[in-house]
C-alpha positions as CSV (number, residue, x, y, z in Angstrom):
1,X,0.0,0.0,0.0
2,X,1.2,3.9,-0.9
3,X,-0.2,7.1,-0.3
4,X,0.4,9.8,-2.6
5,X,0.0,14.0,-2.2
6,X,0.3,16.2,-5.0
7,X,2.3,19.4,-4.7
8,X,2.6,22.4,-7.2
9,X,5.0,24.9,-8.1
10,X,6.6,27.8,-10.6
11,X,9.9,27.7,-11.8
12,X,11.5,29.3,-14.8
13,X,14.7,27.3,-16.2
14,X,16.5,27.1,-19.5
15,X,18.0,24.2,-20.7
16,X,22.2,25.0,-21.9
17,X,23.6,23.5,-25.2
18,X,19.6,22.6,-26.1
19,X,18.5,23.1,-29.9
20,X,15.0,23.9,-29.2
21,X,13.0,27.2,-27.6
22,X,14.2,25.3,-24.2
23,X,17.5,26.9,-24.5
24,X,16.1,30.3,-23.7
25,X,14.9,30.9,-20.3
26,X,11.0,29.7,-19.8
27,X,8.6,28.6,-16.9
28,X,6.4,26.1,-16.0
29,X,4.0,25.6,-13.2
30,X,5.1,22.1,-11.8
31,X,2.9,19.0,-10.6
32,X,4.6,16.6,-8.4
33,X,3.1,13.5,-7.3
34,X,4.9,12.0,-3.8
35,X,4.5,8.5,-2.9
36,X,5.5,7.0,0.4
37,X,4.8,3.2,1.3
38,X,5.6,0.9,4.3
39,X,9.2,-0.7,3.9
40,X,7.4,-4.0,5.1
41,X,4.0,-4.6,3.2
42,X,1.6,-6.2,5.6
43,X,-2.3,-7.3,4.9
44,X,-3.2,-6.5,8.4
45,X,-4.7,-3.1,9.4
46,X,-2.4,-0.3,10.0
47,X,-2.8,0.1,14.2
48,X,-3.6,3.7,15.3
49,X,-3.8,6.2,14.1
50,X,-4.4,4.2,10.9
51,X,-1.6,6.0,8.5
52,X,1.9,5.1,7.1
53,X,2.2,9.0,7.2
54,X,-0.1,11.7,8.1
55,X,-0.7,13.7,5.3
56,X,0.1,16.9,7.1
57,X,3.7,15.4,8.3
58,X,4.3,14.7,4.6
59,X,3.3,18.5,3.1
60,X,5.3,19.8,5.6
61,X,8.4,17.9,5.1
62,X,8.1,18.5,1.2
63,X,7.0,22.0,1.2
64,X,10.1,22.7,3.7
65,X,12.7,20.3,1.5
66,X,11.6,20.9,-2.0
67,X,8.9,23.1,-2.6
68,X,10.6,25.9,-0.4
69,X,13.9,25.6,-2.8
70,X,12.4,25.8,-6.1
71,X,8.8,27.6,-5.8
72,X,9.0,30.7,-7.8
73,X,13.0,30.1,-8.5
74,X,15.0,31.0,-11.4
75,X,16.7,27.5,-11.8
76,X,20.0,27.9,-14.6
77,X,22.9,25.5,-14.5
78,X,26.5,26.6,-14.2
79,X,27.0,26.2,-17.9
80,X,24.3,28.4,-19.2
81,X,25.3,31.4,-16.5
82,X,29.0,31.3,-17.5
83,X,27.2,32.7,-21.3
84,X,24.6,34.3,-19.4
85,X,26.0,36.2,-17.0
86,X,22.8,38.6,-17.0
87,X,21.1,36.5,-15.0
88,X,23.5,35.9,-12.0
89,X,22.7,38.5,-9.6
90,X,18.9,37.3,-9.4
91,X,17.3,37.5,-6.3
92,X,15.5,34.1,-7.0
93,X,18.5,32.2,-8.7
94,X,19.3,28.7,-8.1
95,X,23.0,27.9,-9.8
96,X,23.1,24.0,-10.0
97,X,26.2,22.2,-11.6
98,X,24.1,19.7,-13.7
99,X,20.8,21.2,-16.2
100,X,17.5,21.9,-14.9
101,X,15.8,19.4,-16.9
102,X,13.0,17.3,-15.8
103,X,14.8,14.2,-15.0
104,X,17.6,15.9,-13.1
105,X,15.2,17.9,-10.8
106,X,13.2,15.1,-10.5
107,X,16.5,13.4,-9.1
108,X,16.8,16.1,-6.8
109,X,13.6,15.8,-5.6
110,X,14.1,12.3,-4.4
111,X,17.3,13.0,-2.8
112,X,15.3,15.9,-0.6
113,X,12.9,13.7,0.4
114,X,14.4,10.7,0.9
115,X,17.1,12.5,3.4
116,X,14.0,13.8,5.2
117,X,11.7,11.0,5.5
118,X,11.5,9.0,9.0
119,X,12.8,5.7,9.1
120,X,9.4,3.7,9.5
121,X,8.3,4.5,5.6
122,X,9.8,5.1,2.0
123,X,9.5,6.8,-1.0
124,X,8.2,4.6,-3.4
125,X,7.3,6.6,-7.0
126,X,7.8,10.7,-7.4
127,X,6.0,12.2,-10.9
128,X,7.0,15.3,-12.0
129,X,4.7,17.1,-14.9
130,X,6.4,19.8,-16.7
131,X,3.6,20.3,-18.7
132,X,-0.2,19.1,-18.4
133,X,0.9,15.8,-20.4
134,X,4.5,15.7,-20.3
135,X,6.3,14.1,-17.3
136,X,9.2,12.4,-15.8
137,X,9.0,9.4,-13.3
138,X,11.2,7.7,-10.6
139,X,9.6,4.1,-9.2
140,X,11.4,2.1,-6.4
């Protein structure tokens, strides 16, 4: 058994070395999906209060860990703001050392979480729309 909460977020990136109109700097507004399951499945009712994780624990811990960092962020890797260097005194800038693509935020998503996450549950699937039907996925 999983639970799952869904999150959203802005964030403007551009993707360096990119052919396309992702090259130049763009937003989205972000839907992640966050699903936690016991490490030990078991067929027996969950004893009280009835939850792997109480929904409210699990908002928190995101919002502070992930949605806190990138909500409303200017998110540009290294590369693009050593040929960019217009953007580097942003007030909302986050320099990474890899792109801002999909996959590779969605990789730092898991690391956030999974650092935060008490020891009795784990994250089991993260889905990260960039766009209403475009999305990456981690599964355990």
């Amino acid at each position: 058994m999983q639970i799952t909460k869904i999150f959203h977020f802005e964030m403007a990136h551009a993707i360096n070395g990119y052919a396309g109109a992702c090259k130049n700097l763009h937003g989205h507004s972000y839907e992640l999906h966050v699903s936690i399951k016991e490490p030990e499945p078991k067929d027996a009712f969950i004893s009280a209060p009835g939850f792997i994780i109480d929904f409210k624990e699990l908002k928190k811990m995101v919002q502070e860990t992930v949605i806190s960092i990138l909500d409303h962020k200017m998110l540009l890797s290294e590369q693009y703001l050593a040929t960019n260097k217009e953007f580097t005194n942003r007030e909302n800038l986050v320099a990474w050392p890899m792109e801002p693509s999909a996959e590779n935020i969605l990789l730092f998503i898991k690391q956030q979480i999974s650092k935060a996450l008490p020891e009795n549950v784990i994250l089991s699937h993260l889905k990260l729309y960039e766009t209403k039907d475009s999305y990456a996925e981690w599964l355990l």
